[in-house]
N, C-alpha and C positions, 0 to 999 in steps of 0.2 A: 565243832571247830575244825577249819582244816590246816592240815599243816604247813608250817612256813617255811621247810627245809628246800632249797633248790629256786628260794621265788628273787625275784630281784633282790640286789643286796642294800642293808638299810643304809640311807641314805644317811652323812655324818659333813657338820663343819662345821671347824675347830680353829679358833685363832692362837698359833704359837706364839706370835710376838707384831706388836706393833712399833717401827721405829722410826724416825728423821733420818731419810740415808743424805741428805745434803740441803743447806741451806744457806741464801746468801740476800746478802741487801747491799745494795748499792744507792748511793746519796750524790750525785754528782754535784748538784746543784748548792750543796753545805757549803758555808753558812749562809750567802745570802739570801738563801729559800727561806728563812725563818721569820728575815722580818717583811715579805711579803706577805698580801693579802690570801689566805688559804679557803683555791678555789680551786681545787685538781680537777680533771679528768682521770679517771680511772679505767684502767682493761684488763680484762684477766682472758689469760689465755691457761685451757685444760686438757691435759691429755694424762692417758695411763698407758701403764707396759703391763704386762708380765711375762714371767717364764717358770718353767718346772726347778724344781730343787734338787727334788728328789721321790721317790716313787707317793704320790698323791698329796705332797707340799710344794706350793705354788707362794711365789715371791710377786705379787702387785705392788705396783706404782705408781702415785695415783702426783704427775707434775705440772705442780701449778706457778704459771708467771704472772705478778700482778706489777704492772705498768704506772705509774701516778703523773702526769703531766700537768701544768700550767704553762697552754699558749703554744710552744715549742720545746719549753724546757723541761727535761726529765728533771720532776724533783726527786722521786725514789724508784728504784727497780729490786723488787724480791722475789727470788727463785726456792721454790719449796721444793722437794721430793718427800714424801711422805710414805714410808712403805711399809707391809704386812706381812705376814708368813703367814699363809693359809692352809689347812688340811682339808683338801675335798674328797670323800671316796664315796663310791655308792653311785655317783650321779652318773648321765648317761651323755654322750659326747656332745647332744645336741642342748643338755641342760650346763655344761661346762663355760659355753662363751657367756650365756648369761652371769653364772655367776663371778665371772672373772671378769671381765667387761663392765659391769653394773653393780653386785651383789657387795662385791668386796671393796668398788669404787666407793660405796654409800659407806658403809663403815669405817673408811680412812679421813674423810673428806672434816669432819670434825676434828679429828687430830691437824688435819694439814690447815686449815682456819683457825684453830688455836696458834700453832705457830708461827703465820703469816702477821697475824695481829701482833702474837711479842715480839716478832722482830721491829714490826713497823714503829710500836710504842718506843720500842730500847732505842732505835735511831730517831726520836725529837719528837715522832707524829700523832698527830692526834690517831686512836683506835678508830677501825675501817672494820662493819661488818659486813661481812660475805654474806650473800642471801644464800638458799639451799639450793641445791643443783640436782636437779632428776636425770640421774646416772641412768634409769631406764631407757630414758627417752631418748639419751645422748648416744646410747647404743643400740636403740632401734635405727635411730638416722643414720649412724657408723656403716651397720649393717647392711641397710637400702643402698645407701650410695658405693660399699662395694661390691654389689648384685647389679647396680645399672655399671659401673665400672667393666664386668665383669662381660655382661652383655652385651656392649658395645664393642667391648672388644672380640668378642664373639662375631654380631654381626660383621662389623668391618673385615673380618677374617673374612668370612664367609666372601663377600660382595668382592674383595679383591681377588679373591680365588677363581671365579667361575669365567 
């Protein structure tokens, strides 16, 4: 066997705490949304943050708007923030945005669709589920588009220069 003293360090993550940093519903449209025919359109809009805490605890954000319309009219507007306090140590900088970007995204996203649902219930609505979101794929695309962002701004540099 050979020894593991000096080899990479073992990789560790630890959820401290998961919690609702803000939530809000909005009903513009009460009462007389109620006794309309319920036929929404529905849009959600997704995004996450995060930042450091404190040495290898990271605070994600995982903020979701869901939009409910009929026609013109906003019947509800609900703004979630759903956040987590994460311990990541061990990982190496290029395995970091994965798991902040994606990793920690998938494990909130559950809490922030349980609460989007009771708000939506507590104000009148029929229950609205969320399909699942592949936080993967959302920040491969993140990703790519700020590499062609990136690059363009690159060439352009370049071609104005010469």
């Amino acid at each position: 066997m050979s020894d593991q003293t000096g080899a990479t360090p073992k990789q560790q993550f630890d959820i401290q705490r998961i919690y609702l940093r803000d939530a809000s519903l909005e009903t513009p449209g009460a009462p007389q949304i109620f006794t309309e025919q319920w036929r929404p359109e529905v849009s959600l809009q997704l995004n996450t943050s995060q930042q450091s805490v404190e040495a290898d605890t990271y605070e994600v954000v995982l903020h979701l708007t869901l939009t409910a319309k009929m026609g013109d009219k906003t019947i509800y507007l609900v703004e979630i923030q759903q956040a987590g306090l994460f311990v990541l140590t061990g990982f190496s900088q290029a395995q970091m945005g994965p798991m902040l970007g994606a990793f920690c995204p998938n494990v909130l996203f559950p809490y922030a669709r349980e609460s989007l649902d009771s708000l939506i219930t507590r104000g009148g609505f029929p229950p609205l589920y969320l399909k699942p979101v592949n936080f993967d794929a959302l920040y491969q695309q993140t990703q790519k588009a700020k590499q062609q962002k990136q690059q363009s701004a690159v060439s352009s540099g370049q071609t104005g220069s010469a």
